[in-house]
N, C-alpha and C positions, 0 to 999 in steps of 0.2 A: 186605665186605658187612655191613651193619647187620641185626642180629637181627629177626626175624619177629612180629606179635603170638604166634603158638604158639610160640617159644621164650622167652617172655618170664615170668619166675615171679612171677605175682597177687600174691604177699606180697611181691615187692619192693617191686612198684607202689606196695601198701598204704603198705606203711611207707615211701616215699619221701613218698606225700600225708599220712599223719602227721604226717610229719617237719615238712613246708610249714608244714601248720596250725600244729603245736603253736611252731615258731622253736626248736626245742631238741632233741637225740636224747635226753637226761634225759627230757627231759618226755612226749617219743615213745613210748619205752622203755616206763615208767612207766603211761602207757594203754595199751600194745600187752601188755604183763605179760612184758615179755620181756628181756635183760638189753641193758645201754647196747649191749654189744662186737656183740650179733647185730644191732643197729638199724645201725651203722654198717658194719657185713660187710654187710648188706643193702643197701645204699644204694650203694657202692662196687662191689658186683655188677652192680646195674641200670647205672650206670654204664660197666662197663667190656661190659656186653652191647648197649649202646646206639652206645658209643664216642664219646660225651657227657661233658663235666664238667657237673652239676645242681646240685651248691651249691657257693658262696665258704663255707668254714670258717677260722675265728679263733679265738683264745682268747676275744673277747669277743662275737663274733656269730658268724650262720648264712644266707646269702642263697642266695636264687636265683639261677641265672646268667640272662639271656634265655632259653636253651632248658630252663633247671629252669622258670622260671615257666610259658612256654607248653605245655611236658607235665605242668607241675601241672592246670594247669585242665583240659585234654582226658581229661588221666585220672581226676582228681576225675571228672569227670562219669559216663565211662567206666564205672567203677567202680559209682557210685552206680542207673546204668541196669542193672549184672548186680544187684544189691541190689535192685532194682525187679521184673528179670525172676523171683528168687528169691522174692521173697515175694508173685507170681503166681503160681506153681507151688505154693507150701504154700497158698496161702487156694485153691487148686481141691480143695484135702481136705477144705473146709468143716470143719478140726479149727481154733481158735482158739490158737493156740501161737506164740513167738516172742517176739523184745526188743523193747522202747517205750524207747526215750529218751525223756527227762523233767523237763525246768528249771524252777524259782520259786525265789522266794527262800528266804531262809534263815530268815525267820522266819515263814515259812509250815507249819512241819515240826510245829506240834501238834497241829493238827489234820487235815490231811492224810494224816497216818501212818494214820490209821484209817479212809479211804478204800483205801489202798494195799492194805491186811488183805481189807475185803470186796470189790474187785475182783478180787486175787488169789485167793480163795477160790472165788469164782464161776468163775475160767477161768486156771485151775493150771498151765496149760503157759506160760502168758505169763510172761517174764523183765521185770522194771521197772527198767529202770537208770536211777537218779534223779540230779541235780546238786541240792543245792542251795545260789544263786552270788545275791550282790546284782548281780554283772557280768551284763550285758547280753548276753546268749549272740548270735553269729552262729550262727542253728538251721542253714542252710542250711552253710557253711562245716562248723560242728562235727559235721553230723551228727546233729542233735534232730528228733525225730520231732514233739514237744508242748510248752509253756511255756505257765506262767498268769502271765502281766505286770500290772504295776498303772500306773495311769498315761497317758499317751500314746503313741503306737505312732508308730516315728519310721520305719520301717520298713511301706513301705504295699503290695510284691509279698507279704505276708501274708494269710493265711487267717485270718480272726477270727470266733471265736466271743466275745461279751458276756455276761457273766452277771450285772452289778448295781454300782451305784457306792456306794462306802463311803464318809461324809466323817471328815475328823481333828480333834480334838480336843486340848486342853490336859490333861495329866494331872502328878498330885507325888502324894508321900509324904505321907501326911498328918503324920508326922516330920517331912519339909521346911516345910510349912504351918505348922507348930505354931511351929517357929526361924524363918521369914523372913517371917509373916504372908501372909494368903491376900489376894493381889491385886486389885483391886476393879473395875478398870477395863483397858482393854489400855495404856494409859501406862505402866501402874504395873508391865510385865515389863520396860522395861529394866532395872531394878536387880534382875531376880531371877538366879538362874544356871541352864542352860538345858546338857539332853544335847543336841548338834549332832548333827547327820544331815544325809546329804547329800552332795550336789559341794557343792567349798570355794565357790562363787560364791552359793551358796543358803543356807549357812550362817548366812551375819550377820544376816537379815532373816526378819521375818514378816510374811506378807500373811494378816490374818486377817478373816472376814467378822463383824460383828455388826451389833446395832440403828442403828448411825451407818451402814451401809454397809461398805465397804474401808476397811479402817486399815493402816499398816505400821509397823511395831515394831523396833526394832534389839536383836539379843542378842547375847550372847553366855554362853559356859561353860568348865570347866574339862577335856570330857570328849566331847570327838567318838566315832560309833562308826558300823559299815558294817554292821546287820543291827537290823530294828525288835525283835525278839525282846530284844535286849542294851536298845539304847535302854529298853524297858519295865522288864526287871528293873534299869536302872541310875536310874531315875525310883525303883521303887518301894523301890531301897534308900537312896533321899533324898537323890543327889547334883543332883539339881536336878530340872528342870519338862522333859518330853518329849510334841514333838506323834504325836501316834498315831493311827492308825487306828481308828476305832469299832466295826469288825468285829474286827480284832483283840482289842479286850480284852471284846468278847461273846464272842469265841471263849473266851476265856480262863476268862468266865462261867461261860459252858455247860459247859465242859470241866473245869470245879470245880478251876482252881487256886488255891488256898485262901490264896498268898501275893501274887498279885494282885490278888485280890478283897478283900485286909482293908486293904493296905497302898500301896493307889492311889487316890484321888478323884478326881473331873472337877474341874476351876479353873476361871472364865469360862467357862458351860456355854453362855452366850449367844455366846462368841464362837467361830468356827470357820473351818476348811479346806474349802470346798466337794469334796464328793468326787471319789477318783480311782476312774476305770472299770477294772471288772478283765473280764481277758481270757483266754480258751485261743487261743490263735495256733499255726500249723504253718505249715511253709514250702510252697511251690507245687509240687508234685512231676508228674511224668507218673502214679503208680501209686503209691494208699498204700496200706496193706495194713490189711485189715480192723479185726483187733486196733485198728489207732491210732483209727478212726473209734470201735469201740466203746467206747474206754475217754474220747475225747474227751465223747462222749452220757452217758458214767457222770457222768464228773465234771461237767458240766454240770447234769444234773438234781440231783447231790447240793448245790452250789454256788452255785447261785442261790436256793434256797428257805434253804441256811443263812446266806448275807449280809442277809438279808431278817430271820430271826428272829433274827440275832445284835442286828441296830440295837434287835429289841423289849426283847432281854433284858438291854443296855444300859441303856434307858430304864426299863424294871423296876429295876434294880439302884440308878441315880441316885432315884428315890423312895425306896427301900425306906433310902435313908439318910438316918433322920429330921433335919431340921434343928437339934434340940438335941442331937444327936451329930456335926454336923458341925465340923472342925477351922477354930474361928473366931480372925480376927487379934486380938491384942488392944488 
């Protein structure tokens, strides 16, 4: 006779749907904070109380059998509904307490961190467990409560909140300016060298807008990278031209970093990336638990009024750099 849901031990389950997610008992382990040997004693448990085999194990993979996959999803869910019922029962104490999962990217993290402070401060029982991944999180799969995305939302069973579109920009060294001459025209970037970003398919090419309309430019560089944060400090330490967000280096204004504010110019200020829309996204849930909505409305309110003064303090910044100081070709 097959085991009963009441003899069935919750942390198996867990770590069996870990397991699923993560494709790895390392990687299981690892978020679970618990050691490899007890993920696979766990797993092997549920198993032999089921009287089911749930994965194919290898030395080089990990699958689901048919009945791992079909009790992965029933109990994902399973699961996710006592997680739901759980954090109806603490928001009836009307105390604001509990974990927020939390994904953006990685070069989101400078100014951010200083929202993290005054909403923590505000309501000190809330636990913030942050990612920050250029990967496209599955929130629903992984488990994320929250994500601020930039860009297009490929993903449309989502919750969206909008808060302001940022456009991008051409940015160098003015070190690099000085060695490769400052370009005059958007022709004149094929021959410059260029930090890549991106999927490799988006790499080679720029679409950029100026006074002619759409133009497309072919580049290339010496030095691909997966996080805008690097792209910026690898521009500003002169290994070539990187397109960047305009919020981004307002952020960087505002936030007085003193080595990207001496050591980066805008290039072809006429020519540009029309902006990408940034977003707070959450997955579709039956029951979300307060905390997530209030900290959604925090960052919201902080978030739209700073992309808004960041574009000003941008645009401050490019005057404020008088034209006989600016790094001219010769």
């Amino acid at each position: 006779m097959k085991a009963t849901v009441a003899e069935l031990d919750l942390n198996q389950v867990r770590t069996f749907v870990r397991v699923v997610e993560a494709r790895s008992f390392t990687d299981a382990a690892r978020a679970l904070g618990v050691p490899k040997s007890s993920v696979s004693r766990r797993v092997s448990a549920l198993e032999k109380a089921l009287r089911v085999r749930l994965l194919q194990r290898s030395t080089r993979k990990l699958v689901p059998t048919e009945a791992g996959r079909l009790y992965f999803e029933r109990a994902r869910v399973a699961l996710a509904g006592l997680a739901d019922a759980g954090a109806t029962v603490a928001d009836m104490s009307r105390e604001i307490a509990g974990p927020i999962r939390f994904t953006t990217g990685g070069d989101n993290t400078g100014f951010i961190i200083g929202l993290f402070a005054e909403f923590l401060a505000r309501y000190p029982k809330v636990q913030l467990d942050v990612v920050f991944t250029p990967r496209r999180i599955d929130l629903m799969a992984e488990g994320f409560d929250l994500a601020l995305r930039a860009g297009p939302l490929v993903d449309s069973s989502l919750i969206v909140r909008r808060l302001g579109r940022t456009d991008h920009h051409l940015f160098a060294s003015r070190a690099y300016v000085r060695r490769a001459k400052l370009p005059r025209r958007a022709s004149d970037l094929t021959a410059h060298r260029f930090v890549l970003f991106g999927e490799p398919h988006q790499r080679g090419t720029l679409r950029l807008t100026g006074p002619a309309g759409e133009e497309t430019v072919k580049i290339d560089g010496p030095l691909i990278v997966h996080d805008m944060a690097v792209a910026a400090d690898a521009a500003a330490a002169g290994i070539g031209i990187a397109l960047l967000p305009d919020a981004y280096f307002g952020w960087a204004i505002k936030g007085g970093l003193r080595a990207v504010r001496a050591d980066l110019v805008r290039i072809l200020p006429e020519h540009g990336v029309p902006g990408a829309e940034l977003s707070l996204v959450s997955p579709p849930v039956a029951y979300e638990p307060a905390r997530v909505g209030l900290f959604r409305d925090f960052l919201a309110e902080r978030l739209s009024p700073l992309i808004r003064s960041c574009a000003l303090a941008l645009e401050k910044e490019n005057a404020a750099r008088a034209r006989p100081n600016f790094p001219r070709s010769e």
